[in-house]
C-alpha positions in Angstrom: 0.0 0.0 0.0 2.6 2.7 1.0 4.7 1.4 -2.4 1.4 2.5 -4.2 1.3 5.8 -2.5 4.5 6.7 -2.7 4.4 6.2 -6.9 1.4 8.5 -6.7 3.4 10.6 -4.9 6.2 10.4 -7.5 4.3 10.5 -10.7 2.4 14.1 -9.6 5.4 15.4 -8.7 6.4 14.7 -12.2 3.1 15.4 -13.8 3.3 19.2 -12.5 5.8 19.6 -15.2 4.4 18.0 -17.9 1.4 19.5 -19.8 3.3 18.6 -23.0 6.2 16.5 -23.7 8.2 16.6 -26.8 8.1 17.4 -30.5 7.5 15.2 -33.5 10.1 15.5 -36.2 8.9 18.5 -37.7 8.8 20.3 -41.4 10.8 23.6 -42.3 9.5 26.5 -40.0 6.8 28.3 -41.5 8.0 31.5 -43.5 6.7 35.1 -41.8 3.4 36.1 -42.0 2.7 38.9 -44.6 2.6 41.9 -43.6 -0.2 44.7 -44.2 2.0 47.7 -45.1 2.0 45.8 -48.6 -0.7 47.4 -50.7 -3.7 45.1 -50.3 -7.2 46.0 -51.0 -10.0 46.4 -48.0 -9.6 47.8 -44.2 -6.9 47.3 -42.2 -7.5 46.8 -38.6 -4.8 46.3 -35.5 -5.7 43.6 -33.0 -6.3 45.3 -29.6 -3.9 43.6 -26.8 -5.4 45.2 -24.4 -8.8 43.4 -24.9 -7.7 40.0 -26.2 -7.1 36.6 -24.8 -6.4 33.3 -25.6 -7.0 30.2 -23.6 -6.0 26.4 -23.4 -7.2 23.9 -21.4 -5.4 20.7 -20.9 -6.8 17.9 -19.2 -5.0 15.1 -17.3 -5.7 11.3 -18.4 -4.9 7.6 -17.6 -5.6 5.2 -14.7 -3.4 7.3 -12.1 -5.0 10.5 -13.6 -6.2 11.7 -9.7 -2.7 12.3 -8.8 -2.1 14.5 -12.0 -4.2 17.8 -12.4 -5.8 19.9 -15.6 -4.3 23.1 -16.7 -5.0 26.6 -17.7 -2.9 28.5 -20.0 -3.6 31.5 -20.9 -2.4 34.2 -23.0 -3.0 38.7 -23.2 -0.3 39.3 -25.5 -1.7 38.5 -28.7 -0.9 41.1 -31.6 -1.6 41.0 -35.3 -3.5 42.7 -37.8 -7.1 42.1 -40.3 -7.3 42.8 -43.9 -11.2 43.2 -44.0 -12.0 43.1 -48.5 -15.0 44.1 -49.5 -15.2 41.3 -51.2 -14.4 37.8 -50.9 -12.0 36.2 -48.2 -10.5 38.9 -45.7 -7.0 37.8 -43.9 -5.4 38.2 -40.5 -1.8 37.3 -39.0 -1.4 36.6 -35.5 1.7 36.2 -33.3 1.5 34.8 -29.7 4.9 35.1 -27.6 4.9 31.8 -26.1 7.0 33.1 -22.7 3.7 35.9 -22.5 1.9 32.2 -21.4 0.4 32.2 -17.8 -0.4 29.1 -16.0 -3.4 28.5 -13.7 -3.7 31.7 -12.5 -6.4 31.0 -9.9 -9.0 33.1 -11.2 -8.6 31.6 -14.7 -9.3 28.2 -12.7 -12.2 29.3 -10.9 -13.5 30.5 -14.2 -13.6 27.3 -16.0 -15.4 25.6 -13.2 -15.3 21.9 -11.6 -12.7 20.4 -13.5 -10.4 23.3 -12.6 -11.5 23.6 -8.6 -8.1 22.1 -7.2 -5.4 24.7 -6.4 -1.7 24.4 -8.4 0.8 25.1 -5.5 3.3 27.8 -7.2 6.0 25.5 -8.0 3.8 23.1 -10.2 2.9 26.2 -12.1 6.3 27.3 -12.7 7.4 23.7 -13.3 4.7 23.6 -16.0 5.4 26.7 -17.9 9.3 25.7 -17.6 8.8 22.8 -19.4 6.1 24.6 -22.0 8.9 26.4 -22.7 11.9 24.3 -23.0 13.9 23.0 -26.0 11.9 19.6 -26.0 8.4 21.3 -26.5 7.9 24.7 -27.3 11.5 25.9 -27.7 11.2 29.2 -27.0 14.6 30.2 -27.4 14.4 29.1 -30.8 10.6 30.1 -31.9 9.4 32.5 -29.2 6.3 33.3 -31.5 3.4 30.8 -32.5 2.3 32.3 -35.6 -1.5 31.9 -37.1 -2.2 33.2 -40.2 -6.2 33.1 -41.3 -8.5 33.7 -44.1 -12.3 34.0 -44.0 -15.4 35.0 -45.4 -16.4 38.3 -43.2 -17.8 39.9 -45.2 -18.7 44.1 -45.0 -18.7 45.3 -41.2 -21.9 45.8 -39.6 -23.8 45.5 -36.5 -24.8 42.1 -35.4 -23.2 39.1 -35.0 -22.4 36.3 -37.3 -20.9 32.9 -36.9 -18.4 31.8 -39.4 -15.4 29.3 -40.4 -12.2 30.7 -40.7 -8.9 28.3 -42.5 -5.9 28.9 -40.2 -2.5 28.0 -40.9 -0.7 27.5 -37.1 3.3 27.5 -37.0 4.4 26.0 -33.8 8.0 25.0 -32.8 8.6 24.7 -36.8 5.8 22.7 -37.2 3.2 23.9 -39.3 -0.6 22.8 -39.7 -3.6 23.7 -41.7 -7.3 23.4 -39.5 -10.1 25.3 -39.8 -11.8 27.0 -36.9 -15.7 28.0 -36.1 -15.7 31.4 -34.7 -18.5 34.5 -34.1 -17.7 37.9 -35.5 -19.2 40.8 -33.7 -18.8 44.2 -35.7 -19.3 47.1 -35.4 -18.3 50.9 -37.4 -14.4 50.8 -36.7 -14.2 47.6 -34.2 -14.6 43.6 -34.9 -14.6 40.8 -32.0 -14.2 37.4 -32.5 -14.8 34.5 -30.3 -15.0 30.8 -30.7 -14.2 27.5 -28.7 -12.7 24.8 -30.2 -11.1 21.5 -29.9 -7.3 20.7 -30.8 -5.2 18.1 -31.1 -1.4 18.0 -29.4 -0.5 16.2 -32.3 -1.9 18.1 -34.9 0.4 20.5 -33.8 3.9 18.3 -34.0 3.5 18.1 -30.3 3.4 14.7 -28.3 1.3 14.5 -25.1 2.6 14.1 -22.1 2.8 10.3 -20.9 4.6 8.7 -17.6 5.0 4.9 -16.4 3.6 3.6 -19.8 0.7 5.8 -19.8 -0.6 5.3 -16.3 -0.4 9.1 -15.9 -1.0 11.1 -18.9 -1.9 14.7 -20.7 -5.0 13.9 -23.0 -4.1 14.4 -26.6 -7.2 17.1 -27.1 -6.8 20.1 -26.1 -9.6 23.4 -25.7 -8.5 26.8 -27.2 -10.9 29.5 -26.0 -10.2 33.1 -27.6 -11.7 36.4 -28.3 -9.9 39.1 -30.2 -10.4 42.8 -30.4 -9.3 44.5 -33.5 -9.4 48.6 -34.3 -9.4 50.2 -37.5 -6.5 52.0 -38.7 
């Protein structure tokens, strides 16, 4: 019985660093996002840092998955810019600075309810973002952006809102992948806010989930992104 304990013991200790392990060999990195001072037709608008957020929740899985505990990760440091046509598909590029990452702050916790109600003692947040961070997952030395660069159907601004798909292209630690994305547009003269919730794979992303003593303990592959983004016109 204490042998059982004290592996519990073990593996949550290791757990507390490990919402993600490592990479998959991964394609080229992703070329940079174009840029709107080139001369394209429409509105340009600047994404609002002030009033945007993105969110991921990662959930613990496997038969020791009590000793382990779900995560919050969220990010206010989103920047990037909307190419609004008047006709056809409108564009955006988003960067997210992956060190910009908070982890389970406790009122991001409290937000997303039950599966979130245990407290994350300080050093299993800082272990967790440490390892986000590191060579093996993220590498933010090496790529301290995740780039997302978009097109979709918006169509004029107006009042109202409107829910739509947008095709994303998502460049993480040099891996690069193609998904598309439900989302809401809310506009307005000047303004446009976009939500959405969605599900998203670890490994879509060239990212392997997290896994200890052959899976007893684990990260679940699917992830949830939660976002809204504020963008001003120029």
């Amino acid at each position: 019985m204490f042998k059982i304990v004290g592996i519990g013991v073990l593996a949550l200790s290791l757990a507390a660093c490990g919402a993600f392990k490592g990479r998959h060999a991964a394609p080229p990195s992703p070329g940079p996002a174009p840029s709107l001072e080139l001369p394209l037709p429409g509105q340009a608008y600047q994404i609002d840092e002030n009033r945007s957020e993105l969110r991921i929740l990662v959930y613990r899985a496997g038969p020791l998955a009590r000793f382990g505990h779900n995560h919050v990760m969220v990010n206010r440091r989103v920047h990037g810019a909307v190419n609004l046509a008047r006709e056809g598909a409108s564009a955006f590029w988003l960067s997210v600075p992956v060190a910009e990452f908070s982890v389970d702050e406790p009122q991001a916790r409290r937000e997303e309810g039950a599966d979130f109600a245990a407290e994350v003692p300080d050093d299993a947040r800082s272990g967790t973002l440490h390892n986000m961070l590191s060579a093996a997952v993220l590498d933010a030395a090496e790529y301290p952006d995740i780039s997302i660069n978009g097109i979709a159907a918006l169509g004029p601004p107006d009042s109202g809102a409107a829910p739509l798909l947008a095709t994303l292209t998502i460049g993480v630690a040099g891996h690069e992948s193609k998904i598309e994305v439900p989302f809401v547009l809310e506009s307005d003269p000047g303004r446009l806010s976009a939500s959405g919730s969605f599900e998203l794979r670890q490994s879509a992303l060239g990212l392997t989930p997290y896994s200890l003593m052959l899976g007893a303990l684990q990260v679940q592959d699917a992830m949830t992104v939660k976002f809204r983004l504020v963008a001003t016109a120029d």
